[in-house]
Z-matrix of the N, CA and C atoms (Angstrom, degrees):
N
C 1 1.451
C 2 1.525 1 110.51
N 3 1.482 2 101.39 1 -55.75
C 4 1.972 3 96.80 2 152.41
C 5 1.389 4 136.60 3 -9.57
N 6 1.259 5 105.06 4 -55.94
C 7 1.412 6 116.07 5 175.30
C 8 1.145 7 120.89 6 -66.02
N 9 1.139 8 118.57 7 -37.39
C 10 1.931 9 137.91 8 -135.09
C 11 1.621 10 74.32 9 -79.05
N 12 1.911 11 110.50 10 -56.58
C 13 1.289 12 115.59 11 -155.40
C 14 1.789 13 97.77 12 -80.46
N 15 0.814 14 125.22 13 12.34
C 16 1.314 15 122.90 14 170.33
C 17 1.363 16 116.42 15 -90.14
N 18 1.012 17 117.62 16 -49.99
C 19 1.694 18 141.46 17 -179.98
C 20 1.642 19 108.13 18 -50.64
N 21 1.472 20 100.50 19 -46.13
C 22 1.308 21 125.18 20 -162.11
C 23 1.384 22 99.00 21 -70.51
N 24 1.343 23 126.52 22 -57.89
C 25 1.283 24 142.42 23 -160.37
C 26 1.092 25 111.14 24 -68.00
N 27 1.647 26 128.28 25 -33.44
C 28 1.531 27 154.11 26 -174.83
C 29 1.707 28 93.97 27 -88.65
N 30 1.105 29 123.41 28 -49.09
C 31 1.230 30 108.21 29 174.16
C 32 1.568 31 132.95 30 -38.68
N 33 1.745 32 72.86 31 -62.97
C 34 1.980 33 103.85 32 -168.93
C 35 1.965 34 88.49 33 -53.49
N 36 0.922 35 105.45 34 -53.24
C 37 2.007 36 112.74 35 -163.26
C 38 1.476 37 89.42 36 -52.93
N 39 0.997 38 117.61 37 -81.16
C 40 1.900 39 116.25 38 -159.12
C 41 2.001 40 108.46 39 -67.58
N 42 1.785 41 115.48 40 3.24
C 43 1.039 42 103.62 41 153.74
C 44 1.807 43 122.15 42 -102.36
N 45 1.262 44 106.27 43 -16.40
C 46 1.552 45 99.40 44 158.69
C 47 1.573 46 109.62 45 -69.13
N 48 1.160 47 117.62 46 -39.25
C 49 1.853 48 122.24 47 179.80
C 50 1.897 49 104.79 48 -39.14
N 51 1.657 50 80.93 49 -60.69
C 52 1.558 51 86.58 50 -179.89
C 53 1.978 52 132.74 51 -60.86
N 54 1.381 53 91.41 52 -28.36
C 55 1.355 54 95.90 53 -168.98
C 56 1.456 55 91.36 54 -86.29
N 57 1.196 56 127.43 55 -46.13
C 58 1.527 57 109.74 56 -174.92
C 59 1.730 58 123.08 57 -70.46
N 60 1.226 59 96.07 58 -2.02
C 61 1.574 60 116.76 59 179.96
C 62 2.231 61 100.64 60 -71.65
N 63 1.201 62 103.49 61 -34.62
C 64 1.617 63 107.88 62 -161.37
C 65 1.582 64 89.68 63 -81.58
N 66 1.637 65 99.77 64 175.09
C 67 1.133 66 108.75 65 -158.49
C 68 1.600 67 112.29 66 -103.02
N 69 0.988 68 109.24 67 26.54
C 70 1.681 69 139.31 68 -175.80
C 71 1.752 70 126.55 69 -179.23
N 72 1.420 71 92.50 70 74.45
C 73 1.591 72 94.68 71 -153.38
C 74 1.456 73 96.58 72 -68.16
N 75 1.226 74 125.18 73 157.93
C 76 1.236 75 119.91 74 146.52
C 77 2.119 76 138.57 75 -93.78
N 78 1.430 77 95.22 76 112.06
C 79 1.502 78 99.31 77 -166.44
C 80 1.455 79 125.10 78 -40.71
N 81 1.259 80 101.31 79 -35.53
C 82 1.882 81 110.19 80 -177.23
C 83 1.513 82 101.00 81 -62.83
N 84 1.226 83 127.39 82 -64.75
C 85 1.280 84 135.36 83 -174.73
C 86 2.054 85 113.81 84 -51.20
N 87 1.296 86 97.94 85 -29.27
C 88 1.606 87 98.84 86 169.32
C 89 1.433 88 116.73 87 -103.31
N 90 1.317 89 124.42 88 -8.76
C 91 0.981 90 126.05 89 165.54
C 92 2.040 91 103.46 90 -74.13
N 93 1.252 92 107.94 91 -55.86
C 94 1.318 93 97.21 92 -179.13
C 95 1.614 94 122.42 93 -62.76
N 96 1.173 95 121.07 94 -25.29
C 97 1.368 96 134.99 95 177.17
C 98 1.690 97 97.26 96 -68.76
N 99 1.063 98 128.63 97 -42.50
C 100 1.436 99 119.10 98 -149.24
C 101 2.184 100 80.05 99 -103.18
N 102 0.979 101 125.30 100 0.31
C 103 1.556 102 118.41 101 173.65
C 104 1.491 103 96.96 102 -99.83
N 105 1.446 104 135.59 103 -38.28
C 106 1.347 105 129.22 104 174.29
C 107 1.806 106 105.04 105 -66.27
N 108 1.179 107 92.50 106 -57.60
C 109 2.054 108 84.24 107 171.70
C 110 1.334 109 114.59 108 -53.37
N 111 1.177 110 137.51 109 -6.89
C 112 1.599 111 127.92 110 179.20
C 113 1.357 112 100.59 111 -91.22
N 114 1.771 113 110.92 112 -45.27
C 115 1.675 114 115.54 113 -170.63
C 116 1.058 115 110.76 114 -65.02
N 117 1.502 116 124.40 115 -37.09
C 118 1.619 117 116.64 116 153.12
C 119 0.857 118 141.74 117 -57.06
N 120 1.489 119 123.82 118 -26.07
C 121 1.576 120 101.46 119 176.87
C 122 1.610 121 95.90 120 -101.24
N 123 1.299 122 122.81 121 -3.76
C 124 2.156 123 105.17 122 163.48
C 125 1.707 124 87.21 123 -69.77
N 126 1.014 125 138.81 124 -16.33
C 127 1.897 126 116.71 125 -172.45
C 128 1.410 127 87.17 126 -77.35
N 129 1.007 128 130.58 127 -59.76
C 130 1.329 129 139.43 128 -132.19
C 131 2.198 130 93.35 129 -83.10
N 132 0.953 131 74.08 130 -62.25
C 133 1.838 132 90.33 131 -174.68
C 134 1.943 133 111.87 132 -55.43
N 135 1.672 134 97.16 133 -22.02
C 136 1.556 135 115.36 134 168.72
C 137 1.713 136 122.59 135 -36.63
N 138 1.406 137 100.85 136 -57.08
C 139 1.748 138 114.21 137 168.88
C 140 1.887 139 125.33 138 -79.21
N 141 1.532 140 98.03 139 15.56
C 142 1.466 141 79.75 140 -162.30
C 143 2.120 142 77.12 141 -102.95
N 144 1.343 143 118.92 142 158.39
C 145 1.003 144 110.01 143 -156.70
C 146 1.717 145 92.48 144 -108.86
N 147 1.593 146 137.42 145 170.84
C 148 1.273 147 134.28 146 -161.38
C 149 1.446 148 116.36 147 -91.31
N 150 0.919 149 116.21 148 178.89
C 151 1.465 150 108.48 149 179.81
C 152 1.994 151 125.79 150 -78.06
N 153 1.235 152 85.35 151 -31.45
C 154 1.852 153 102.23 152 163.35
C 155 1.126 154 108.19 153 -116.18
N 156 1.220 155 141.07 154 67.23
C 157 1.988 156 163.99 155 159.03
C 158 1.459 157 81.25 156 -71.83
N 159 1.649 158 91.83 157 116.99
C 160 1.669 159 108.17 158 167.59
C 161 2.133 160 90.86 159 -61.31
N 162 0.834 161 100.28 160 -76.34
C 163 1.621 162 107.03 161 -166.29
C 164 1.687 163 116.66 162 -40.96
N 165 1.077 164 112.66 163 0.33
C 166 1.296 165 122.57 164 178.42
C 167 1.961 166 110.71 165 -66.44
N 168 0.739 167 107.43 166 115.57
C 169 1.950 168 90.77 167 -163.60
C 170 1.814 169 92.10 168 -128.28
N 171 1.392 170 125.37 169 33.28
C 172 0.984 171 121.21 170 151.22
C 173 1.737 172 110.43 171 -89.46
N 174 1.043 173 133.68 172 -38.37
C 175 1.502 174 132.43 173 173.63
C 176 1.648 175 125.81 174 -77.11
N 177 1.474 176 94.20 175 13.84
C 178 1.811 177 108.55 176 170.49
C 179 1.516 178 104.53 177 -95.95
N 180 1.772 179 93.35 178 138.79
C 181 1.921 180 95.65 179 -169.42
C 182 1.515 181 90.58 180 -99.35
């Protein structure tokens, strides 16, 4: 599933890249591209744990 949202996220990015690249972009289409690139990386960024994670038990002496 990792992936799926990886793919996705790389997509959505280099198709807002692209559409705002033309010489009449269209907004709906980069607006939705650049809302799928956000939802991907909160999926993706979901498992990485915080910097003060009570459960973190590498920084216990």
């Amino acid at each position: 599933m990792k992936t799926i949202y990886i793919i996705l996220t790389f997509a959505a990015a280099f198709l807002a890249l692209y559409e705002q690249s033309l010489a009449k972009p269209n907004m709906v289409i980069m607006v939705i591209a650049i809302i799928i690139f956000m939802l991907g990386l909160m999926r993706l960024m979901s498992k990485v744990p915080g910097k003060n994670d009570i459960n973190n038990n590498s920084n216990e002496v």
